[in-house]
matplotlib code that plots the C-alpha trace (Angstrom):
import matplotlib.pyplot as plt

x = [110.4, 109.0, 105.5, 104.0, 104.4, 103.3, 101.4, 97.9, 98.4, 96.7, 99.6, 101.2, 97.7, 97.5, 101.1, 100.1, 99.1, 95.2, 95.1, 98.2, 96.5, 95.3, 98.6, 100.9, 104.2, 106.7, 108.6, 111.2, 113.9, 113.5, 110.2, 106.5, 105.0, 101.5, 98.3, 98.2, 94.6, 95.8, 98.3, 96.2, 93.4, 96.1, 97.3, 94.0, 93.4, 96.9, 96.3, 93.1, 94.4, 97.8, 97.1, 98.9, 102.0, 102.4, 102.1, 105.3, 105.8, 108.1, 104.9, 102.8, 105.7, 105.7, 101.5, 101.6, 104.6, 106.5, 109.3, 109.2, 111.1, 107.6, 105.7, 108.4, 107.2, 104.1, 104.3, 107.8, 106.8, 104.3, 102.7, 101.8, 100.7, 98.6, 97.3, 95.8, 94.3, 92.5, 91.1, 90.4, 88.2, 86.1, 85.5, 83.2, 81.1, 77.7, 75.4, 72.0, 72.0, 71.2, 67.7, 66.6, 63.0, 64.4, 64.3, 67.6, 67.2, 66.6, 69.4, 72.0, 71.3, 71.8, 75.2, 76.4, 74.9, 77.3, 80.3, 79.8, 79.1, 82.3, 84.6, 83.4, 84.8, 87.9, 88.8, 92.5, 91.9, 90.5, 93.9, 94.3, 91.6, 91.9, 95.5, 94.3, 91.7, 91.0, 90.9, 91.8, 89.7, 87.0, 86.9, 86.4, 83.9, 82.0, 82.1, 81.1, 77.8, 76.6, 77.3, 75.1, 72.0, 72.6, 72.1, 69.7, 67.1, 67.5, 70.5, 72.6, 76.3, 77.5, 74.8, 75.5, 79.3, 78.5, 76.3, 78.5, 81.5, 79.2, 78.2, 81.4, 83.2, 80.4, 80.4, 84.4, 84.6, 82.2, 83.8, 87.0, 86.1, 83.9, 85.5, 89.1, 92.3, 92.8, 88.9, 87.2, 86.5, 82.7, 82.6, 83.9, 80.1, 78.7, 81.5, 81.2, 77.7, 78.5, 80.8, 78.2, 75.5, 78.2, 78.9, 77.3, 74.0, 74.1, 77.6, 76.3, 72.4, 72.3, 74.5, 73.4, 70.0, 71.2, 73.1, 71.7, 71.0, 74.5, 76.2, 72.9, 72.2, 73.5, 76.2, 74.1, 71.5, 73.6, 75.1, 71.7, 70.8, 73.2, 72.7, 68.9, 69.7, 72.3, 70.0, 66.7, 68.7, 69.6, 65.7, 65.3, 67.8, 66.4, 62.8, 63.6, 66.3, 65.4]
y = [92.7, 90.8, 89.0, 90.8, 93.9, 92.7, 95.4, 95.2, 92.7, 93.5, 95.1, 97.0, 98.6, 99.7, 101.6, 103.3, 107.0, 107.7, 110.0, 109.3, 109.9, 113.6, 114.3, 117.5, 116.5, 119.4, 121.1, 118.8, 119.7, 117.7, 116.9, 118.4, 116.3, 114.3, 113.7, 110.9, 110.0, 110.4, 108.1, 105.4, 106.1, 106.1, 102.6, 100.9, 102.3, 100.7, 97.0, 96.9, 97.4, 95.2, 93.3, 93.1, 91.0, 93.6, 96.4, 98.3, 101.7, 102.6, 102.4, 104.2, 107.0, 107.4, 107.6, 110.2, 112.1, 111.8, 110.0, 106.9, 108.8, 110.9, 107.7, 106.4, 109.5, 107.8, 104.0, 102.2, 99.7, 98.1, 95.7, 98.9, 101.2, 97.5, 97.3, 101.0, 100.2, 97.1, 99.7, 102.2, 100.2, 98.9, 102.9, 102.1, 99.8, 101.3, 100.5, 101.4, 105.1, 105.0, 105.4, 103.5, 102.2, 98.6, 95.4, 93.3, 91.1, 94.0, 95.6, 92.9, 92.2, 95.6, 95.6, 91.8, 93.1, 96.7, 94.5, 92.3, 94.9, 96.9, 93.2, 92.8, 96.3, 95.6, 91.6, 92.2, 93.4, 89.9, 87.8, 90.8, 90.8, 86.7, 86.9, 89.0, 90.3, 94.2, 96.0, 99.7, 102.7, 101.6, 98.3, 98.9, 101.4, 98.9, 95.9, 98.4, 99.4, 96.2, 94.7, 97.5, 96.8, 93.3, 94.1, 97.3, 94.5, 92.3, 90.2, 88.5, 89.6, 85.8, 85.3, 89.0, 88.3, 84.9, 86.2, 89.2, 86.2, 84.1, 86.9, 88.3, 85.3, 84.0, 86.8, 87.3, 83.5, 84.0, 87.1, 85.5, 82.2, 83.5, 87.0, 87.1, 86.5, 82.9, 82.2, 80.2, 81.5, 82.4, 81.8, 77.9, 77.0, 76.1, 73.4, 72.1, 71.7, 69.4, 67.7, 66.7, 65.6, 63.4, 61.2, 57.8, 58.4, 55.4, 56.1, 60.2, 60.3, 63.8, 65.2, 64.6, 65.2, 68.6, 70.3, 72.4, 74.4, 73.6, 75.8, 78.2, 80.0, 83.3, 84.1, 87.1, 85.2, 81.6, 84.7, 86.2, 82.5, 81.7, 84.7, 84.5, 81.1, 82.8, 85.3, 82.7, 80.4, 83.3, 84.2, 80.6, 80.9, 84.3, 82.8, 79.6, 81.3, 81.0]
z = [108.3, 111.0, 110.6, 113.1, 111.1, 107.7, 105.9, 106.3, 109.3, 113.0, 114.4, 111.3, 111.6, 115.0, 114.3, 112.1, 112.5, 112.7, 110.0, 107.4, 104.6, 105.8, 107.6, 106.1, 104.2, 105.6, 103.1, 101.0, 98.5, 94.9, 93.5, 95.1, 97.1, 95.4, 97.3, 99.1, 97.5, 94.2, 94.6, 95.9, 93.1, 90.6, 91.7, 91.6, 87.8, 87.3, 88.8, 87.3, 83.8, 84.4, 87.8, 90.8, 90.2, 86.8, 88.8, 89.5, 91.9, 88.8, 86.7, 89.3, 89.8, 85.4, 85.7, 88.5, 86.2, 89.4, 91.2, 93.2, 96.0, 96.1, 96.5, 99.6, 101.2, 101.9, 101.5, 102.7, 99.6, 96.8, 99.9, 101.6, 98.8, 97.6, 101.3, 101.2, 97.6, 99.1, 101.7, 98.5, 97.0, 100.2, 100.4, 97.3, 98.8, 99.4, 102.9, 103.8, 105.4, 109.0, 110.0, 106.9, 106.7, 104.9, 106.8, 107.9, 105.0, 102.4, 104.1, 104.3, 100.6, 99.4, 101.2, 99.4, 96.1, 96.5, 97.7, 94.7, 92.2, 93.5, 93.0, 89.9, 88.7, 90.8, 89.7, 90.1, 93.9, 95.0, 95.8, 98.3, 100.1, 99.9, 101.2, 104.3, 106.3, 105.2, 108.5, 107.2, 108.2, 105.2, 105.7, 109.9, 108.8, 106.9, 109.1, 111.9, 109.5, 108.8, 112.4, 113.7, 111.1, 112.5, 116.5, 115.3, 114.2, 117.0, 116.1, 119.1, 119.0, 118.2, 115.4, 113.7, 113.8, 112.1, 109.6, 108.6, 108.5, 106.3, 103.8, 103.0, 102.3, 100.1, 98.1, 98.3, 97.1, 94.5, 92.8, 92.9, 91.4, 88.9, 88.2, 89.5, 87.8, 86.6, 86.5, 83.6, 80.5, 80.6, 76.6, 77.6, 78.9, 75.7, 75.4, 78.8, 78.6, 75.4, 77.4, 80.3, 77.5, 75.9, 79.2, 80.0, 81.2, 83.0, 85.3, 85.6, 85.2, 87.6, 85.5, 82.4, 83.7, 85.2, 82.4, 80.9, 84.3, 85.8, 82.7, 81.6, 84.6, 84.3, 87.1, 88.4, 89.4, 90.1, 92.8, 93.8, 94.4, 96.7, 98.8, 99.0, 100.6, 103.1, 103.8, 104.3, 106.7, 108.7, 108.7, 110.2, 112.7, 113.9, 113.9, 116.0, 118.4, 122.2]

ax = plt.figure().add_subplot(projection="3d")
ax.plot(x, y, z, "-o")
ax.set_aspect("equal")
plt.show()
């Protein structure tokens, strides 16, 4: 396959049909066709009980009580199906309706606090969206939202575009070091707070000083914390722009 055609990439994208998932199947011999939604749901329930690398389209094929030549129908391969289960679960993601009476920073925080939420149900989904920039029809739809709360409330283009940039990858990073496959054990804290108290005060006084907060805090509000600082320096930069 070449790389500009990578599932999921810019240009696979743009080839695509507008409306695959709602388009007809004509009439086949073997096996009935399946729903293109339920295929998609069904793989997500799958890779969030094994993961992605377990996940198999024979697995998916024996969940749907189908065929894998059902699945080729719609999806030339796993990267594909996987691409459209990225997308699947940015669907999820909650924004303010339009018209609402919130402020940007009200707003802006509602949306990282849905995308978060929605990651944390979804662990196994982060080295995807990681490995590539979701641009499918939900994940448009949301960048398109929260660009236009941005601009609504007075945002210039460069500094909304920034801003969305910012947010999403702080809250991507922080799902997928604290929540995605591979992260530390949240149990382990205990012991590594034992570990900073035992080293020389002398070489590591902040440290030692700063335990008990550096592996206390719970990671809801170590993540709230980050964002409300995110969201204050934006608040800065809006207040001293020209």
């Amino acid at each position: 396959m070449e790389p500009c055609l990578i599932p999921g990439s810019p240009a696979w994208w743009a080839a695509r049909p507008r409306t695959p998932a709602a388009a007809a199947e004509a009439p086949r011999r073997g096996r009935p066709p399946v729903d293109f939604g339920r295929i998609v749901a069904t793989a997500l329930r799958l890779v969030d009980e094994v993961g992605v690398q377990a996940f198999t389209l024979r697995m998916l094929a024996d969940a749907l009580g189908s065929g894998t030549a059902t699945l080729y129908r719609h999806f030339a391969g796993k990267d594909e199906l996987l691409v459209h289960v990225v997308d699947h679960v940015l669907g999820d993601v909650g924004t303010p309706a339009p018209g609402s009476t919130a402020t940007w920073r009200e707003s802006l925080t509602a949306v990282a606090d849905a995308l978060y939420l929605t990651l944390r149900r979804h662990p196994h989904v982060l080295p995807l969206l990681i490995a590539q920039v979701p641009i499918g029809p939900n994940g448009l739809a949301q960048r398109e939202r929260v660009l236009q709360l941005l601009l609504t409330h007075g945002f210039p283009a460069g500094l909304a575009a920034r801003a969305f940039t910012a947010v999403s990858h702080y809250v991507i990073g922080f799902a997928a070091q604290q929540h995605g496959p591979g992260s530390a054990d949240p149990d382990s804290a205990p012991a590594l707070a034992a570990f900073y108290r035992g080293l020389d005060t002398a070489t590591y006084p902040a440290i030692t000083t700063a335990a008990r907060t550096l592996t206390r805090t719970p990671l809801d509000e170590e993540f709230r914390f980050g964002l409300a600082l995110l969201v204050t320096g934006l608040e800065h930069l809006m207040d001293g722009r020209p």
